[in-house]
C-alpha atoms as one frame of an Amber mdcrd trajectory, in Angstrom:
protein
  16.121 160.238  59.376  19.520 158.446  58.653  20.642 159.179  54.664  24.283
 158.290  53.133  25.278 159.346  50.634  27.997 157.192  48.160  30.591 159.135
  46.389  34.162 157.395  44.868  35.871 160.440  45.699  35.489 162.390  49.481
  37.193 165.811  48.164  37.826 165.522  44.309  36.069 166.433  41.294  32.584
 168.442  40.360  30.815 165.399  41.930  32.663 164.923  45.159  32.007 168.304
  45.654  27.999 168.521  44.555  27.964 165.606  46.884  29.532 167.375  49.820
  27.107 170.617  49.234  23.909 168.452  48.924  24.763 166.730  52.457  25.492
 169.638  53.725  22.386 170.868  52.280  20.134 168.327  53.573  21.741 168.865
  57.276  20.809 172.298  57.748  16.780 170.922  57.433  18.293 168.510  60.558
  18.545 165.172  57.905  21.361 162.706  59.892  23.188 163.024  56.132  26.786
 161.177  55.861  28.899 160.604  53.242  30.608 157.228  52.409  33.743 157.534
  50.038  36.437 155.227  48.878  39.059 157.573  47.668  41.293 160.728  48.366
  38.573 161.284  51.260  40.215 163.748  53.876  39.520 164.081  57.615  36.097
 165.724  57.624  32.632 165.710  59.699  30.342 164.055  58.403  32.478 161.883
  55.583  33.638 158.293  56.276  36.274 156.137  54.081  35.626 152.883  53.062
  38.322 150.725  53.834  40.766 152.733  55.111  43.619 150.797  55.859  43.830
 149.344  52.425  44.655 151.537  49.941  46.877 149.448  47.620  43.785 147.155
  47.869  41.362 149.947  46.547  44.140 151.059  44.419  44.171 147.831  42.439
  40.249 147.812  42.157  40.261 150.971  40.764  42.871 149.882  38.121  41.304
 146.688  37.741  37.827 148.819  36.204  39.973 150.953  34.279  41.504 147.678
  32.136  38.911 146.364  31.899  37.721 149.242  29.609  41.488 149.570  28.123
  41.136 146.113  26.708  38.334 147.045  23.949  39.337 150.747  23.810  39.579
 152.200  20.545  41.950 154.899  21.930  43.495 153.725  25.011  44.910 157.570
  25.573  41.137 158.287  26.803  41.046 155.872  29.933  38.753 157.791  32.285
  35.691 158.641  29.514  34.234 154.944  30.137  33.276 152.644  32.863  32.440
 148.770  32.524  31.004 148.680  35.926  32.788 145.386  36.281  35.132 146.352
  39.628  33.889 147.575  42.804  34.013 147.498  46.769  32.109 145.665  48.972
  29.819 148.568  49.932  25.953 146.963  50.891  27.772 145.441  54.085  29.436
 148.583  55.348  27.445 150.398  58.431  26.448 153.527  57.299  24.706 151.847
  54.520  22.938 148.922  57.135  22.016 152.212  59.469  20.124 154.124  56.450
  16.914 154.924  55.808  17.588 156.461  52.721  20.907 155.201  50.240  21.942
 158.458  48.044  24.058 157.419  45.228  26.237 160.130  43.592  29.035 159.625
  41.333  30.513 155.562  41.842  32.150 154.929  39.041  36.135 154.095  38.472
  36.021 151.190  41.529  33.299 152.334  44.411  30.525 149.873  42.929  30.086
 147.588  40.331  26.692 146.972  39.053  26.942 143.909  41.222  27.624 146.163
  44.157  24.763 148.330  43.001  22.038 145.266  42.738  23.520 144.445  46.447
  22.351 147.572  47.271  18.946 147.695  45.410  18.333 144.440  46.674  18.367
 145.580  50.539  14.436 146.961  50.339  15.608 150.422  51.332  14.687 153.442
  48.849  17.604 153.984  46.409  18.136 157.582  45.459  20.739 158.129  42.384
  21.384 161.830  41.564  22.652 161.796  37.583  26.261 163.832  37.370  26.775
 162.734  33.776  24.945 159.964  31.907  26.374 157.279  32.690  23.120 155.115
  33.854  21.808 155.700  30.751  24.696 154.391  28.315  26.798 151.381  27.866
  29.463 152.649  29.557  30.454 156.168  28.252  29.879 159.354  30.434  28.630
 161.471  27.876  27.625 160.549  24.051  29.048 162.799  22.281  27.714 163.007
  18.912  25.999 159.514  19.687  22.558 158.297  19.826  23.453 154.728  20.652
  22.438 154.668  24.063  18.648 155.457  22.729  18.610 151.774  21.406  21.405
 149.475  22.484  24.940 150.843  22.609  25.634 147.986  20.125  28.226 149.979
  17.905  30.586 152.072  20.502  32.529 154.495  18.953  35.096 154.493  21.533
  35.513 150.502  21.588  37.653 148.359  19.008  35.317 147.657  16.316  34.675
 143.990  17.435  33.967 145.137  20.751  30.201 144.681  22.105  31.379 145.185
  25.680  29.532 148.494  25.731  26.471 146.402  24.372  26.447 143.885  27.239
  26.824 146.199  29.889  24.006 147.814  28.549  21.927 145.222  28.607  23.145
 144.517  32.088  21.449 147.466  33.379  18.461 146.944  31.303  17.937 144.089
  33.247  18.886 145.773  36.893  17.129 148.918  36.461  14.208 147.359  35.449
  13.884 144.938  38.378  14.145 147.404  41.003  12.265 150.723  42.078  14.768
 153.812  42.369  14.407 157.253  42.458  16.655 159.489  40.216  17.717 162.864
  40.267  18.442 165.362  37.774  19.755 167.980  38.671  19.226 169.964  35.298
  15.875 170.489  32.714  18.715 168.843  29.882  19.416 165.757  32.554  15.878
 165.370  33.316  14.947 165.519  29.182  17.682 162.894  28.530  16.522 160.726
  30.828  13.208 160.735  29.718  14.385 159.827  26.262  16.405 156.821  27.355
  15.722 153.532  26.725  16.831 152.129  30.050  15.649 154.617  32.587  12.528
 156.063  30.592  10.613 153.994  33.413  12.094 154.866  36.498  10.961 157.547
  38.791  12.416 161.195  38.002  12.919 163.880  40.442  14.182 167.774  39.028
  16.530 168.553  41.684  19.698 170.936  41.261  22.606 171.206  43.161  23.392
 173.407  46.160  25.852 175.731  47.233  26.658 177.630  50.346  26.066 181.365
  49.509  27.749 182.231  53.029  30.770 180.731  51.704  30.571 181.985  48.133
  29.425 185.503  47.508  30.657 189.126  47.050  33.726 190.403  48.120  35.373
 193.604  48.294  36.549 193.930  45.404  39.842 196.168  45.572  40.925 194.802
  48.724  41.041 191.137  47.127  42.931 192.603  43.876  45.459 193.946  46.680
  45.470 190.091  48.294  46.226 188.651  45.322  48.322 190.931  43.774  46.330
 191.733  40.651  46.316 194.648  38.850  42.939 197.268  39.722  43.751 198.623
  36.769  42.462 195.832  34.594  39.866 193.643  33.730  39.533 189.684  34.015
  38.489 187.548  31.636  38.250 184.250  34.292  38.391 180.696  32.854  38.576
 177.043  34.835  40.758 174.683  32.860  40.925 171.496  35.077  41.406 169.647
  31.730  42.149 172.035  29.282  42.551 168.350  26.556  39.025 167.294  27.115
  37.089 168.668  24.079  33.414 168.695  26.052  34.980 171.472  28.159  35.738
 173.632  25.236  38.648 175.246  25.329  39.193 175.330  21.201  36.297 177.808
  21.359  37.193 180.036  23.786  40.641 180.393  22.271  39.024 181.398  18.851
  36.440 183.422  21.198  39.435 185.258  22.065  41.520 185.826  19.010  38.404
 187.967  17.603  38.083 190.040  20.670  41.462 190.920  20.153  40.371 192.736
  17.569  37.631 194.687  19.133  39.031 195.040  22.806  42.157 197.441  23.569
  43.944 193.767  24.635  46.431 196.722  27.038  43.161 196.750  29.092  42.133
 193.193  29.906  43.820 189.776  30.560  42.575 186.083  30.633  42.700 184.330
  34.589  43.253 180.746  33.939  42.304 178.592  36.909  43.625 174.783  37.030
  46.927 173.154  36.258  49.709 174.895  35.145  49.837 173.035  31.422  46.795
 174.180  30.727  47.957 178.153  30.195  50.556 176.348  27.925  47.891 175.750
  25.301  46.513 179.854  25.264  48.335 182.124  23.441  47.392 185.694  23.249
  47.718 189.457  22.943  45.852 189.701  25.785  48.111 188.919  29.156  47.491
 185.508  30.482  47.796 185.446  34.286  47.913 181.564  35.151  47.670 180.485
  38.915  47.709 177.094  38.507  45.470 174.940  41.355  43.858 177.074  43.731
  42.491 175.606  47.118  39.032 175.113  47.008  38.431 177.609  49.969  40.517
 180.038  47.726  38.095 180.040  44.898  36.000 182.775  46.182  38.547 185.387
  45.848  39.660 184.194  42.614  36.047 184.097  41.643  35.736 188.051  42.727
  38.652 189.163  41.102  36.877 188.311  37.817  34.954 190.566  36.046  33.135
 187.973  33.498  33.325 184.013  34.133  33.379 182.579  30.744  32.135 178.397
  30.689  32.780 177.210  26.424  32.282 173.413  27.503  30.002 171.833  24.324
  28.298 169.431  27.012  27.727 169.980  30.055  25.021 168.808  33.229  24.892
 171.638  35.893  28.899 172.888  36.382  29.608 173.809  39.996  31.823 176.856
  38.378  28.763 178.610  36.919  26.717 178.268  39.929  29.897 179.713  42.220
  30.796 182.277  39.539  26.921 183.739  39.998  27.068 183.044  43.748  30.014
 185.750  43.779  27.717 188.493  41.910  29.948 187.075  38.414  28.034 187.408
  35.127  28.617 184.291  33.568  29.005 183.767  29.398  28.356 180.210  28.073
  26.443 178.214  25.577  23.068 177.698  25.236  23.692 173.918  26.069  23.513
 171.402  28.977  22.274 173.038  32.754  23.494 176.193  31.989  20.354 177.692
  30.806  19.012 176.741  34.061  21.194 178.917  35.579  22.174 181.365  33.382
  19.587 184.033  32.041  20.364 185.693  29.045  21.881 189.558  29.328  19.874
 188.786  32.966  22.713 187.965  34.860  24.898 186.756  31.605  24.907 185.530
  28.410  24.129 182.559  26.523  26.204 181.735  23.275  25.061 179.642  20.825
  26.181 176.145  20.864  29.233 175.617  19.286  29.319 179.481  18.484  33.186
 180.982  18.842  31.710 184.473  17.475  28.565 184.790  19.017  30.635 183.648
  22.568  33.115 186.105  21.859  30.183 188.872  21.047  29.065 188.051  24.894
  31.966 188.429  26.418  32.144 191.942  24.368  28.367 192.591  25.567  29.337
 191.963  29.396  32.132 194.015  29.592  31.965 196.834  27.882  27.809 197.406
  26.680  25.793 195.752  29.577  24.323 197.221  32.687  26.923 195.773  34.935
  25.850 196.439  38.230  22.365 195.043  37.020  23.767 191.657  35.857  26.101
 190.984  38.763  22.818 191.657  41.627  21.275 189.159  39.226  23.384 186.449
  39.294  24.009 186.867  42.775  20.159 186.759  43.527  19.579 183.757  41.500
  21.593 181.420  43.222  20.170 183.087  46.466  16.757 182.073  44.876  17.071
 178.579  43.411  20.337 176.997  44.922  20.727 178.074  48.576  21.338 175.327
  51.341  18.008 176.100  52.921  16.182 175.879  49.013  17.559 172.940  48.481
  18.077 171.248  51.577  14.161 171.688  52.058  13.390 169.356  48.503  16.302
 167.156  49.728  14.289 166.548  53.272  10.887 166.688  51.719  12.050 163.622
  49.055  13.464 161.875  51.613  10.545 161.931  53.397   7.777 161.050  50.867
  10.214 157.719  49.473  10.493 156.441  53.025
């Protein structure tokens, strides 16, 4: 059984690297799984670049999608929260795709396919799988609407376009008509992905698989703890408050709350005691200031994270909106108790005062009272064989990898 999988990116970004673990995933159940990327794609098994030798090419394709979204923006500062689906690379001709039995699409937005691209595709009478990282199928254009219910009728009134704008309208009608033509298979990978889609106007039809993502527990698990404070220098002494700030700006992830979260636990916490890890670029520590230390490491290597992950003591995840983040699942994976809102996939993977907590949405206080609960009130040895035992449980290669083969199957 031949299955590739289409990604824009081969090694960046939550979805790249969902991607990457779902192949990866679906080969250890013996599926023929490749991956079929247009951009920042490293030498790797398994992962092929499309169009290699012409990256100025690929590099005005992608810019070419993102103007064409700048044109009707209403803030042109946010360029990568929207995606016309205008630009894309010839993909349907390319011979991983001709070989398949199966066509995976992942996250091809910002210049892999248009929706032209992606009727090519439809069009070639092989089963279509799409797995949903945001909601992007579902809109006119956004990722995620915020605060928004347009995409339930027509996406006629954007809030992020210029008020005579109805591009978001026409490319919603534009898939109304494509996914409606065509039989595909979608994948949520959380309960919140698979609700929304049921809701939607455009894909309330299509066929819906529950499916969440993988991760390699060999790869990600518990370490010994005081040797990797040693390794990286930390003090055993105290505590870690751990934090990912990728984009510390982007207000889905939450990082206004978390702040709050932790000016009121400097009230309740002897701040000589603990300090806040901040994981991501180095401008993002700029925004956190504190009584409690703040140790910034700027980016860490992705085979890094592990250690980073065990020197934590509490993972905390404050994002408003969010489908099923890779950091939860790898914070858990590493025996982490994990403290987030009650929002997005993270209730499918966090169990509250189980392995974590979960925070009301939108809650600074009530976050703030978890991270409290976690580290100085819970049964800590009891929450961190939890977490590690539910990602052993629900998002192993082999658990996974067996629903991946088993779909794959059953739509061929």
């Amino acid at each position: 059984m031949k299955v590739v999988y289409l990604n824009t990116f081969g090694n960046y970004g939550g979805a790249a690297i969902a991607a990457l673990r779902s192949l990866q995933a679906a080969r250890s159940q013996g599926v023929d799984a490749r991956l079929l990327a247009a951009y920042r794609v490293e030498p790797q098994d398994n992962v092929a670049e499309l169009w290699p030798g012409m990256p100025l090419l690929k590099k005005a394709i992608m810019a070419g999608e993102v103007f064409s979204y700048l044109r009707h923006a209403a803030d042109p500062a946010q360029r990568f929260i929207f995606s016309p689906g205008r630009w894309g690379l010839p993909v349907a001709g390319h011979s991983l795709v001709r070989q398949a039995d199966v066509i995976h699409l992942h996250w091809t937005h910002q210049g892999l396919l248009s929706l032209r691209g992606m009727e090519k595709i439809f069009s070639m009478g092989k089963p279509v799988v799409i797995t949903l990282h945001d909601q992007w199928l579902m809109t006119g254009g956004c990722y995620y609407p915020i605060d928004c219910d347009g995409y339930l009728n027509d996406c006629y009134d954007c809030p992020l376009l210029k008020n005579n704008s109805r591009l978001a309208n026409k490319v919603y009608i534009r898939k109304k008509s494509l996914f409606s033509s065509y039989p595909i298979h979608l994948i949520a990978i959380s309960r919140w992905m698979k609700n929304n889609i049921e809701q939607s106007q455009l894909l309330k039809n299509t066929m819906v698989h529950h499916l969440p993502n993988a991760i390699d527990t060999n790869v990600f698990k518990p370490l010994d703890k005081a040797r990797v404070l040693k390794d990286l220098g930390f003090d055993p002494q105290k505590k870690r408050i751990g934090f990912v700030a990728v984009n510390v700006n982007d207000p889905r992830k939450g990082a206004y709350y978390l702040l709050k979260a932790i000016e009121q636990l400097e009230t309740s916490l002897d701040t000589d005691l603990y300090e806040l890890l901040i994981i991501g670029r180095a401008e993002a520590a700029n925004n956190f200031k504190s009584k409690l230390k703040i140790v910034p490491t700027g980016f860490v290597q992705p085979d890094q994270m592990p250690l980073f992950y065990n020197a934590m003591d509490v993972f905390i995840l404050p994002s408003t909106t969010d489908n099923l983040p890779n950091s939860v699942m790898e914070a858990l994976s590493c025996g982490v108790p994990v403290v987030g809102f009650n929002t997005g996939g993270v209730p499918d993977m966090v169990e509250h005062k189980q392995n974590g907590y979960l925070a009301k949405a939108k809650d600074a206080e009530d976050l703030a009272r978890g991270i409290e609960w976690v580290l100085t009130k819970a049964d800590y040895k009891a929450l961190s064989q939890n977490a590690r035992n539910t990602v052993e449980e629900k998002f192993s290669y082999t658990v996974i990898g067996k629903k991946l083969y088993e779909l794959y199957q059953n739509i061929i």
